[in-house]
N, C-alpha and C positions, 0 to 999 in steps of 0.2 A: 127293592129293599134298601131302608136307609141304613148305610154302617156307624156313618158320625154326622155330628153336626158342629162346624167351627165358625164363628164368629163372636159377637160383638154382646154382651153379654149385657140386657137391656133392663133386666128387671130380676130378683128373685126375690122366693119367702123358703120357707123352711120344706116347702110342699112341693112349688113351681118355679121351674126357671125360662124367661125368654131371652131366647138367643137368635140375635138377627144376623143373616147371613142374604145377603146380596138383596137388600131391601123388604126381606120375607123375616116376620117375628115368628119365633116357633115357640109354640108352649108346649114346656117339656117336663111331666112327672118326676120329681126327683126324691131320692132317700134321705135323710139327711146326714149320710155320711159324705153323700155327694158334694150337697148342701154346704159342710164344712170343709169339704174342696176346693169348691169351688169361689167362697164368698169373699167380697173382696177384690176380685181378679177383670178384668175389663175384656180381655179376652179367652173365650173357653171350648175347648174340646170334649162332647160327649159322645160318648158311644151308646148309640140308640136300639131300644127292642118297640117294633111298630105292632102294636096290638089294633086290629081291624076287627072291629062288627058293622054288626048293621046300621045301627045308631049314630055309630063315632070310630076316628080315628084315635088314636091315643097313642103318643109317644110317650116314652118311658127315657132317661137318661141319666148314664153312669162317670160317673169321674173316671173311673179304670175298668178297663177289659174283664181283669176278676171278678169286679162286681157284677158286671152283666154277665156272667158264664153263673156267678151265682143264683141271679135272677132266674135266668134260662132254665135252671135244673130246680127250682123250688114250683117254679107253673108246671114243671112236667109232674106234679105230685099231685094225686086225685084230691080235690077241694080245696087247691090256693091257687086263685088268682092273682091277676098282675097286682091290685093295691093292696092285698095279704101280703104279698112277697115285699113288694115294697116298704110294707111296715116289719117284718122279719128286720130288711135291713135297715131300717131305721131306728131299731131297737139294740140290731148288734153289727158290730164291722167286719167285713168280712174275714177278718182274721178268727173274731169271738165263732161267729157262725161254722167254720170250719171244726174250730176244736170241739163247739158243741156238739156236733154231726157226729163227728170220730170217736169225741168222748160216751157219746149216748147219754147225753146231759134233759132230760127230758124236762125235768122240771124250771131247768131256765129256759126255754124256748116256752113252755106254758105261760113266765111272764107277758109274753108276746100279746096284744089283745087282737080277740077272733081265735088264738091258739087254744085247743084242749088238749087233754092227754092224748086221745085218738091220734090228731092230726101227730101231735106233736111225735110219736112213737110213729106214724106213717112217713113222716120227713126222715125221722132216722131211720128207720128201715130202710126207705128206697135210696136215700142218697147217700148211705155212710163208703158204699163202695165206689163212687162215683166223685165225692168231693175229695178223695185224697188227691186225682188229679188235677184240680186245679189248685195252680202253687199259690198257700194261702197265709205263709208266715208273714207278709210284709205288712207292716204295718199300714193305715192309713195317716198321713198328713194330717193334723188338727188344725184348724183353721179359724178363723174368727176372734183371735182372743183381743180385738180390742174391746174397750171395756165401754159399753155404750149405757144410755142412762136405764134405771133399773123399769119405770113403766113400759121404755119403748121393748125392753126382753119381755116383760110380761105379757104387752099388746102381740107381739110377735106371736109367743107360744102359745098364748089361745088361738089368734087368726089361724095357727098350722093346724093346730088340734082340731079345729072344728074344719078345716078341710079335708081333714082327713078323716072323716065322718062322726066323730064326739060332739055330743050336745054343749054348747057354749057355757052353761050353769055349773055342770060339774067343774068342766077346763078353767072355769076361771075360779073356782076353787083350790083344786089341787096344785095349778101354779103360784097361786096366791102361798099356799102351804110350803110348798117348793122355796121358793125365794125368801122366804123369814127363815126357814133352815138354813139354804144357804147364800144369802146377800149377792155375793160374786161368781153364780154357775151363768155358764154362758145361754142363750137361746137354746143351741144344741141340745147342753145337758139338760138345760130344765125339761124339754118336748122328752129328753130319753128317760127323764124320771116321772115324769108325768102317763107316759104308755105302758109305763109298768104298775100304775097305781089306778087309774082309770077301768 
C-alpha cells in the first residue's frame, strides 16, 4: 500500500498532478482543493488512496491527511465512488464538507453534480456520526492567487471540466458565463462555480 508520494512536482491541471519521485512520474487524481495546495510549489507531499481494478490502477492524492480520511469515508457510502468523492471535494473543503454532514445541509451537497437527494441524505446519514472525528475546523490554504491571463483560466477550466467528465460545449459556456461575472476569479473558483451550475 502506498501511504504518500514526495517528490518533484512535474506537471499539474486542476484534475491531475505528476509527481516524480526517483526517476518514476506518477499521475495522481487530485481535488482541487488539493490542486489549490499544491500549485506553485516544485516540491510536494501527497497522501495517496490506491484504488485497484481490473482495468487500472488509479491513485488518488490529497494535500492533507483530513482530506483523505474524508475521501475514505465518502467511498464507504453505497453509490460514490473514487471520482464522485473526489468531486464532493472539489466542490467543498473539507472544512465546508464537515459542517455540511453535521449540519444535515442536504440541499448544498445536491449542488454537487452526480449528487441527488437520495445520495445526498445517504452521505448524511451514514457519516454525520463519523465525520465529527476527523478534526475538520482547519481551514485549507488558498493557493494560486497569482493573476495569470484571463484565456489561459478559461483554457484551464474547461480542460478540468471535461476531464472530469462534462461535455466541452456546455464547460465552455458556463466558464465563459463565469468570467464576464467575475473578470478576477481564479481557475479554482471558476471550475467551483462551474460544478454547481453544470
Amino acid at each position: 500500500m502506498i501511504e504518500y508520494i514526495k517528490g518533484e512536482l512535474t506537471e499539474i491541471t486542476p484534475a491531475l498532478a505528476v509527481v516524480e519521485c526517483h526517476g518514476v512520474g506518477y499521475g495522481v487524481n487530485v481535488s482541487l482543493n488539493t490542486f489549490s495546495a499544491i500549485q506553485g510549489k516544485k516540491e510536494v507531499k501527497l497522501y495517496i488512496y490506491e484504488a485497484i481494478r481490473e482495468d487500472a490502477h488509479v491513485l488518488y492524492g490529497f494535500a492533507t491527511r483530513q482530506e483523505r480520511e474524508l475521501f475514505l469515508l465518502l467511498i464507504t457510502v453505497s453509490g460514490i465512488g473514487g471520482n464522485t468523492a473526489r468531486m464532493i471535494l472539489s466542490a467543498l473543503s473539507p472544512a465546508e464538507l464537515c459542517s455540511v454532514v453535521s449540519s444535515g445541509n442536504e440541499k448544498l451537497l445536491k449542488t454537487v453534480k452526480g449528487i441527488g437527494l437520495k445520495t445526498a441524505q445517504r452521505i448524511i446519514v451514514e457519516l454525520k456520526d463519523k465525520i465529527g472525528a476527523t478534526e475538520a475546523g482547519t481551514a485549507q490554504p488558498a493557493g494560486g492567487t497569482a493573476q495569470a491571463v484571463h484565456t489561459e483560466i478559461y483554457e484551464e477550466a474547461v480542460a478540468a471540466l471535461t476531464m472530469l467528465g462534462f461535455a466541452p460545449a456546455p464547460s465552455q459556456k458556463v466558464v465563459g458565463a463565469i468570467l464576464n461575472e467575475e473578470p478576477a476569479a481564479t481557475v479554482e473558483t471558476v471550475i467551483k462555480l462551474a460544478l454547481k451550475r453544470l
